[in-house]
N, C-alpha and C positions, 0 to 999 in steps of 0.2 A: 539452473532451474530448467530443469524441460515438464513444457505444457501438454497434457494429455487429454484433454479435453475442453472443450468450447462449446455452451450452451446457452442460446436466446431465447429470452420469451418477449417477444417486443411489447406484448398486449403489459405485460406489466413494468417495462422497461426497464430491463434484466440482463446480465449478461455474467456466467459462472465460467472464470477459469478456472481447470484443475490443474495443477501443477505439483511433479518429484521433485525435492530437495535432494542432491547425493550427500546427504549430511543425518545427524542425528536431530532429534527435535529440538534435544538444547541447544546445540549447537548450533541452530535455524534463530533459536531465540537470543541466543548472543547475539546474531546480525541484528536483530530488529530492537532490540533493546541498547544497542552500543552507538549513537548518532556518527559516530568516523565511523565505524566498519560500515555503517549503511551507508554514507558516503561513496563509499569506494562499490558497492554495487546497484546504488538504485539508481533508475534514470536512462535514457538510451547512451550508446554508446558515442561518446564526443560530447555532451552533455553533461559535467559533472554535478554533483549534487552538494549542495550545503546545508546540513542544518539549524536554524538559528533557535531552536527552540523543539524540546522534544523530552515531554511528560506523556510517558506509556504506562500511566491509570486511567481506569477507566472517567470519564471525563474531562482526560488531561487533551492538550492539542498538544503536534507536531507541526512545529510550518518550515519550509524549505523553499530554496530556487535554487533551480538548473541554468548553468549560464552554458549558452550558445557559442558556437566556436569565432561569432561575432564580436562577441560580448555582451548579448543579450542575455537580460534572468527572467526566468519563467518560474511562477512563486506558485507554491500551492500548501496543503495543509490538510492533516486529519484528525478527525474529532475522533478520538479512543471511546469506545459504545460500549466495549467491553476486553478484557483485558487477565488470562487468567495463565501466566507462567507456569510451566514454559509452555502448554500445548492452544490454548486458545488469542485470539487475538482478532477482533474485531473493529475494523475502520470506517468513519465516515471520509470519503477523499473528495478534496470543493479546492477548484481556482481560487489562488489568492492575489492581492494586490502587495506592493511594496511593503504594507504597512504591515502583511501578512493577515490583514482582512478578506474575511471572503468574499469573493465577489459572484453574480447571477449569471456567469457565460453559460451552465449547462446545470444538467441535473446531477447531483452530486449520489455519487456511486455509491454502495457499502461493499465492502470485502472481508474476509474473515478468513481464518487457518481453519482446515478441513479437519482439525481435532473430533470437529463434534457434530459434522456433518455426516451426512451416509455417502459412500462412495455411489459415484454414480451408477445407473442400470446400465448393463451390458446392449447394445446395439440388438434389436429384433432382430 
């Protein structure tokens, strides 16, 4: 995945990654739809990722943790907002605890597949 663009609005407490897949769409959507393939790429690197739950309809949840090269798990979770194979895909992403409850550490992001977004304006 390479990121081509990085956009804040802090007034509304926002932040747009753009990002290439070198892949087809479907083939993007198998990652995010298969809990192992995503596995093997979400998460920083040395972080592996596990999923212990993972309904991609729309108001299905995903909750996972990344264990630390410690052996700490870092639990988190997405609420599916909208969900339309293969090309849309919208997340609410929120800290979670053990129980894969969420928990209030920050304000919980949304992110979605640029299917149905406008690609951004070109730089003045």
């Amino acid at each position: 995945m390479t990121v081509v663009d990085v956009r804040k609005d802090v007034g509304a407490h926002s932040m747009t990654i753009v990002a290439e897949y070198p892949a087809t769409i479907a083939r993007v959507w198998q990652l995010w739809a298969d809990p192992r393939q995503l596995e093997r790429w979400w998460g920083p690197p040395g972080y592996p990722a596990t999923f212990t739950d993972h309904d991609l309809s729309a108001g299905g949840l995903v909750s996972y943790y990344m264990t630390s090269p410690e052996g700490d798990r870092y639990h988190g979770g997405w609420r599916v907002l909208r969900a339309e194979p293969p090309g849309h895909l919208e997340v609410e992403d929120y800290f979670a605890d053990e129980a894969a409850t969420r928990t209030p550490r920050c304000r919980s992001p949304r992110w979605w597949s640029p299917s149905t977004r406008p690609a951004p304006a070109p730089p003045a």
